[in-house]
N, CA and C atoms as an extended XYZ file, in Angstrom:
294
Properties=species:S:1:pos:R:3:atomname:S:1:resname:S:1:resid:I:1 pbc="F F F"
N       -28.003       16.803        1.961 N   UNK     1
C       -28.052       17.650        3.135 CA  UNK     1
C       -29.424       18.318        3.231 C   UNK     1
N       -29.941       18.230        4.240 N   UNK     2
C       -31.147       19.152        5.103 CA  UNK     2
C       -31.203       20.435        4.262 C   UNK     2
N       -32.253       21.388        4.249 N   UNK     3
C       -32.868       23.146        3.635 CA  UNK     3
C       -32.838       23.348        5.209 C   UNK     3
N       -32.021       24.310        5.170 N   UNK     4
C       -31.959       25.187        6.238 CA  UNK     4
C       -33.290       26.363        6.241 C   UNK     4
N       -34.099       26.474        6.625 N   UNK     5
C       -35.349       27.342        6.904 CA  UNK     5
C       -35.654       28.016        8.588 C   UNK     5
N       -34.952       29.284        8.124 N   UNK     6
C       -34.826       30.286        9.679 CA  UNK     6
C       -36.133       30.990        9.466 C   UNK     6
N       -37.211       30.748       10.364 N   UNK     7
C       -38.703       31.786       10.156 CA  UNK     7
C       -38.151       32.832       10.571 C   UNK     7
N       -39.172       33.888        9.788 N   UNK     8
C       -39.344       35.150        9.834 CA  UNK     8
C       -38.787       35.851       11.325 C   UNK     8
N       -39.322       35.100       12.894 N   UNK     9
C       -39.485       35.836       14.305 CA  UNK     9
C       -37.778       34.966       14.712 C   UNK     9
N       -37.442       34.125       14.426 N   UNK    10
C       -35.929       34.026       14.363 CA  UNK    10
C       -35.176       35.001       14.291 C   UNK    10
N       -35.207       35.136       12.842 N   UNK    11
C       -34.770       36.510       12.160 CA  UNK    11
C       -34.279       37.903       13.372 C   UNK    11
N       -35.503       37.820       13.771 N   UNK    12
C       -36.291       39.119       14.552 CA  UNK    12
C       -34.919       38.835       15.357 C   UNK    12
N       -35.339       37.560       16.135 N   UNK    13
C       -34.985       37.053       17.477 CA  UNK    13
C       -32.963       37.492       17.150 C   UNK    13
N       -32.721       37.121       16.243 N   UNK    14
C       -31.323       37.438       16.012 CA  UNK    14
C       -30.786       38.732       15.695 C   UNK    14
N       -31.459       39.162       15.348 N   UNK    15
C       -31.110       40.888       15.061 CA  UNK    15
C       -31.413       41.307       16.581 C   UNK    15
N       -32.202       41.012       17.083 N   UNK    16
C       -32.700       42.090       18.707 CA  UNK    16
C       -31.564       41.263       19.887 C   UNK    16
N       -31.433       40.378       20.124 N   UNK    17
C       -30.209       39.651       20.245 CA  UNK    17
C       -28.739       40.270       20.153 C   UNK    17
N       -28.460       40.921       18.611 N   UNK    18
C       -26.977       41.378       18.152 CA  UNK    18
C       -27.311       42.534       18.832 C   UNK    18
N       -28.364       43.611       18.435 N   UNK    19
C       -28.686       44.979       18.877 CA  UNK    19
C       -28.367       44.922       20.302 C   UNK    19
N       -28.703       44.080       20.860 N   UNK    20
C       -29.260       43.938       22.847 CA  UNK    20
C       -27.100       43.844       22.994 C   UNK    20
N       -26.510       43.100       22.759 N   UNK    21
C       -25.530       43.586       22.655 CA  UNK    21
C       -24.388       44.325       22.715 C   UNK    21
N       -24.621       44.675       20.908 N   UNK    22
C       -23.971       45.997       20.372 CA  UNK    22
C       -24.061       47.132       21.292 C   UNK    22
N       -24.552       47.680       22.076 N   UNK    23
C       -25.218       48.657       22.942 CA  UNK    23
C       -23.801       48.643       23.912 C   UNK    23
N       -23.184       47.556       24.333 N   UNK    24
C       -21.971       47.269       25.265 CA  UNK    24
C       -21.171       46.891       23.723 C   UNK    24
N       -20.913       46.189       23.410 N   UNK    25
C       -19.916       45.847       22.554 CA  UNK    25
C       -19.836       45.275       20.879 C   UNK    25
N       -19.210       46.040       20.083 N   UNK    26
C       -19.840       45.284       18.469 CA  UNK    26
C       -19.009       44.010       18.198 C   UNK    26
N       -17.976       44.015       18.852 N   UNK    27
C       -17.400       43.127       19.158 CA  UNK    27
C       -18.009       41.560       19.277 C   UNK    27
N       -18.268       42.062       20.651 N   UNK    28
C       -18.634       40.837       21.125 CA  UNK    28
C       -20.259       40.406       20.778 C   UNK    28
N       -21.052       41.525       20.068 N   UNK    29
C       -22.090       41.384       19.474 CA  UNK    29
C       -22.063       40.461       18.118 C   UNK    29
N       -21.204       40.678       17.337 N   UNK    30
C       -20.273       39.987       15.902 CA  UNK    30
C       -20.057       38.353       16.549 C   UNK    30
N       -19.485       38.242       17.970 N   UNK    31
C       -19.123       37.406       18.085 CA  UNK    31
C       -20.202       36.097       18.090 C   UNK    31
N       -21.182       36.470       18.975 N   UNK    32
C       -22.381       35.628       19.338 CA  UNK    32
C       -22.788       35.205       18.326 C   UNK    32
N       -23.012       36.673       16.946 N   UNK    33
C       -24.023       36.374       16.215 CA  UNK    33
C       -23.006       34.987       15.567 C   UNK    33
N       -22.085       35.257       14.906 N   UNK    34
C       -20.961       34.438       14.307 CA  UNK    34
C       -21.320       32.450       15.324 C   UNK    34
N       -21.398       32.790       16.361 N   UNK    35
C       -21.226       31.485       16.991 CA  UNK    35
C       -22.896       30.714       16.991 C   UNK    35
N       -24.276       31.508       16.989 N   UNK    36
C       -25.058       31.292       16.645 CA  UNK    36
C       -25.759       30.566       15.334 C   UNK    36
N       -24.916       31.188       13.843 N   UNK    37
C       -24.736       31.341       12.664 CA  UNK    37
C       -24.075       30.014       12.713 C   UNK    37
N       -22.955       29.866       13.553 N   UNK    38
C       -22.489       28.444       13.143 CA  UNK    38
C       -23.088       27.234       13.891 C   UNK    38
N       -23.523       27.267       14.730 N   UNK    39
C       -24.440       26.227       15.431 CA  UNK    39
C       -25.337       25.981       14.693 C   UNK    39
N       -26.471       27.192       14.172 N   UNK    40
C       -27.187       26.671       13.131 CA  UNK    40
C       -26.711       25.955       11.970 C   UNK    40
N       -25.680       26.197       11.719 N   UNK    41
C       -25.251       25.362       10.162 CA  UNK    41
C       -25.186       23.722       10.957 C   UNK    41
N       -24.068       24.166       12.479 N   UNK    42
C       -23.880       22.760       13.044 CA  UNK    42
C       -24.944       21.632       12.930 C   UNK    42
N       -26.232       22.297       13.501 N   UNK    43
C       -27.363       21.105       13.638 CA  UNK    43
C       -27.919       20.593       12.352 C   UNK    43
N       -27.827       21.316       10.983 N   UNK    44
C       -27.848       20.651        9.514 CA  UNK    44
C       -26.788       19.447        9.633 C   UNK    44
N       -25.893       19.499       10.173 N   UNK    45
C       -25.182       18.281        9.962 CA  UNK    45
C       -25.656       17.019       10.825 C   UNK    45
N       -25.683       17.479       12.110 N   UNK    46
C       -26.126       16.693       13.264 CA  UNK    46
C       -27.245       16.953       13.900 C   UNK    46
N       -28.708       17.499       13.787 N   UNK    47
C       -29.871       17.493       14.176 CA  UNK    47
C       -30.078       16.403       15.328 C   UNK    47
N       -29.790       15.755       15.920 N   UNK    48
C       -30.272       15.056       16.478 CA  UNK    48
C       -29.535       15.307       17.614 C   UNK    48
N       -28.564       16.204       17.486 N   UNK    49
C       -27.628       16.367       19.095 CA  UNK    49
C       -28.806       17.489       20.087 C   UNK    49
N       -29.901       18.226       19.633 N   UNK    50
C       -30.299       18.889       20.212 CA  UNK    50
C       -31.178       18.005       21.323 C   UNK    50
N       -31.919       19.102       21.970 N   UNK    51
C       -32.141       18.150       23.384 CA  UNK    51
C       -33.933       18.417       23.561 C   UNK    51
N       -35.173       18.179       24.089 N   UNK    52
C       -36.295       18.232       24.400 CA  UNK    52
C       -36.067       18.829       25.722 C   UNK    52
N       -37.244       19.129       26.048 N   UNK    53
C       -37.130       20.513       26.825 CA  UNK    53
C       -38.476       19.817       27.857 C   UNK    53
N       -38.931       19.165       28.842 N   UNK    54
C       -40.145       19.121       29.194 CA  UNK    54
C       -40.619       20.386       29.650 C   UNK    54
N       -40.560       21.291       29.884 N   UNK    55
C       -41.698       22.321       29.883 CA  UNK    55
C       -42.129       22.968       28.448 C   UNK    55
N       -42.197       22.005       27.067 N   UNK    56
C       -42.386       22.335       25.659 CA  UNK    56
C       -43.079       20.850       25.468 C   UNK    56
N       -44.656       21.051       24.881 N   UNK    57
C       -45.216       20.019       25.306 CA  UNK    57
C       -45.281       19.202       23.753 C   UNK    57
N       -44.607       20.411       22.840 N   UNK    58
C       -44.592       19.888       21.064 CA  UNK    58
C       -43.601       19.173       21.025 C   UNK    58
N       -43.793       17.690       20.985 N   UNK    59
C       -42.244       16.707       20.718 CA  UNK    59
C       -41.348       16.949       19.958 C   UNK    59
N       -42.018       17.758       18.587 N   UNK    60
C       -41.358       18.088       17.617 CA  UNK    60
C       -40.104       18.882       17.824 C   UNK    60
N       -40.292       19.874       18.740 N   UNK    61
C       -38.996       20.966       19.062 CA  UNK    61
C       -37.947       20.475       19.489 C   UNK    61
N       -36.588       20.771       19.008 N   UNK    62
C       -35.351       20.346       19.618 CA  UNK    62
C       -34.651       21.582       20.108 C   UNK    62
N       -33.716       21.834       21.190 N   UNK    63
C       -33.425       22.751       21.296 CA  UNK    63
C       -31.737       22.746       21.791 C   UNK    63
N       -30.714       23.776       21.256 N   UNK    64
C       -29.441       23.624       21.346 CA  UNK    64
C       -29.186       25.167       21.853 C   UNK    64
N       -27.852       24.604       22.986 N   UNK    65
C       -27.768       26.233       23.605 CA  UNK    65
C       -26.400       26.594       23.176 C   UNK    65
N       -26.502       27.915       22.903 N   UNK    66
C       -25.208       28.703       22.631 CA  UNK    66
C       -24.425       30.358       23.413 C   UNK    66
N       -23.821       30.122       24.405 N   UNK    67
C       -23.809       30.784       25.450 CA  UNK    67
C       -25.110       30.852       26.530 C   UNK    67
N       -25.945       31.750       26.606 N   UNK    68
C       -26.772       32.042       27.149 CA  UNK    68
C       -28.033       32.217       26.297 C   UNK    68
N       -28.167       31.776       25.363 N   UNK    69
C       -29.185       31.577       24.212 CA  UNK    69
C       -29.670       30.050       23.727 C   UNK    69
N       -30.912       30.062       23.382 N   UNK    70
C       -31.077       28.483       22.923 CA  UNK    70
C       -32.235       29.226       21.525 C   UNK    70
N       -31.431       27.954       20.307 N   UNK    71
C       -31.930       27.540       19.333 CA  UNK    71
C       -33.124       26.752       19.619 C   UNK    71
N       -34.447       27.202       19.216 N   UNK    72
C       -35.162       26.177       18.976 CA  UNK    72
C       -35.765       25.600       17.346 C   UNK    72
N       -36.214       24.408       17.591 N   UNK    73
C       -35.891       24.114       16.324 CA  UNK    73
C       -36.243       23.208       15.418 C   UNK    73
N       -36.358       22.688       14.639 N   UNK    74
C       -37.896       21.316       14.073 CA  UNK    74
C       -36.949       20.585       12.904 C   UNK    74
N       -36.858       19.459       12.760 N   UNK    75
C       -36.143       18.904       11.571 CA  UNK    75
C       -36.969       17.879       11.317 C   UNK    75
N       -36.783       17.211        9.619 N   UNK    76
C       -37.084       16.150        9.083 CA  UNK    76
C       -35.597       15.841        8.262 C   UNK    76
N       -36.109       14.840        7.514 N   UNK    77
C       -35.623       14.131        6.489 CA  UNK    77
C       -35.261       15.275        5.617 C   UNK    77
N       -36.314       16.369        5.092 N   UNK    78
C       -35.455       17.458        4.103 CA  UNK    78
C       -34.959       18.673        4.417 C   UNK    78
N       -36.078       19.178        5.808 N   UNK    79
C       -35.854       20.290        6.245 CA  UNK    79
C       -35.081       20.588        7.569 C   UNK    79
N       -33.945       21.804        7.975 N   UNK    80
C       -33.983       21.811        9.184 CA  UNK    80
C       -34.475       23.168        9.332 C   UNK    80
N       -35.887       23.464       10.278 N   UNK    81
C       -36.589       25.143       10.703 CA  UNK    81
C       -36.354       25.370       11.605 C   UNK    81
N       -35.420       26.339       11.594 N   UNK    82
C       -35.162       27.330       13.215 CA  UNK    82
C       -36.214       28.379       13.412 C   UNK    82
N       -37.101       28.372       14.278 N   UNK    83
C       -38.384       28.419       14.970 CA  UNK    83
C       -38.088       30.151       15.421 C   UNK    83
N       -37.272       30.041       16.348 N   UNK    84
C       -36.841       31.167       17.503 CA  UNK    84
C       -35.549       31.055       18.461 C   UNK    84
N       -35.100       32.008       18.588 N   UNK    85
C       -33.693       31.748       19.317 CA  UNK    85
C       -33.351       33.138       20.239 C   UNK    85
N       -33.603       32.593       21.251 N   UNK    86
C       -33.898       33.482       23.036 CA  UNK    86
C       -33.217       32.976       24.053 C   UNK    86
N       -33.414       33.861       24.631 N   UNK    87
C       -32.319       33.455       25.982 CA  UNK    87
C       -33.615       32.435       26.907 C   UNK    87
N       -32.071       32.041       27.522 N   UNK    88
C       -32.581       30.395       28.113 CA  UNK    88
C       -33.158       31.184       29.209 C   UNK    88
N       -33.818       32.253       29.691 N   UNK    89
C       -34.468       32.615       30.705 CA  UNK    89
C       -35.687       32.938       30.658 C   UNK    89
N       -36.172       32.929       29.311 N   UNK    90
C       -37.753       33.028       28.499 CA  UNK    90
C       -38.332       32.135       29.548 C   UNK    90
N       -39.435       32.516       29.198 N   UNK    91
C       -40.813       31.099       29.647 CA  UNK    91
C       -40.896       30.457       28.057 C   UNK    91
N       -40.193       29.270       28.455 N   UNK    92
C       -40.211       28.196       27.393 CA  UNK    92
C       -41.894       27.757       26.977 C   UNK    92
N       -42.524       27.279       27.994 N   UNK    93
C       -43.923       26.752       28.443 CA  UNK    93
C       -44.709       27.702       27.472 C   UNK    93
N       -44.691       29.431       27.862 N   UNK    94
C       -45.311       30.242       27.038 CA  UNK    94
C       -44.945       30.469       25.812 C   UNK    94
N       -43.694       30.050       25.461 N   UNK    95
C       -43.368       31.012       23.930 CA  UNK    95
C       -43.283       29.883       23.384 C   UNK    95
N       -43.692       28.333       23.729 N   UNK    96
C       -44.209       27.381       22.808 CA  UNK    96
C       -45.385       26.320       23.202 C   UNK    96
N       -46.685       26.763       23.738 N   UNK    97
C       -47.542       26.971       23.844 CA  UNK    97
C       -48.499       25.930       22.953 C   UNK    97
N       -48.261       26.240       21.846 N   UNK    98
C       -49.378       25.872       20.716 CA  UNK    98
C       -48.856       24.629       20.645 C   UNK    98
């Protein structure tokens, strides 16, 4: 099986995410994070169900949505790296850029 590797602004991206939330409900803040948490494990199994994005000009990125949020995300042969995970209303174009 794949090394799951969540960068550092993920991290971020998931805590400000639960917080953005929690503010209305811990509930349903618990819930997302929980369904997020498992999508990521999901794509260690199946990486390849995620989808390319043309306004993301790095081939490398795959990206999987979970409610109103998308995983983005980079796999090989050993690793799977979750990049950042934002709502699907970002500027994709800008926040993957490089």
């Amino acid at each position: 099986m794949r090394k799951l590797l969540i960068q550092p602004q993920a991290r971020v991206d998931l805590l400000e995410i639960w917080h953005y939330i929690a503010k209305d409900s811990v509930v349903a803040a618990n819930r997302v994070g929980e369904e997020l948490d498992d999508a990521i494990r999901g794509l260690l199994l199946m990486p390849g169900k995620g989808h390319m994005r043309s306004d993301v000009k790095n081939v490398q990125y795959r990206f999987w949505s979970v409610y109103s949020y998308v995983i983005a995300y980079r796999f090989d042969q050993a690793t799977l790296t979750v990049m950042r995970v934002v709502h699907g209303r970002r500027n994709f174009r800008r926040l993957f850029k490089r």
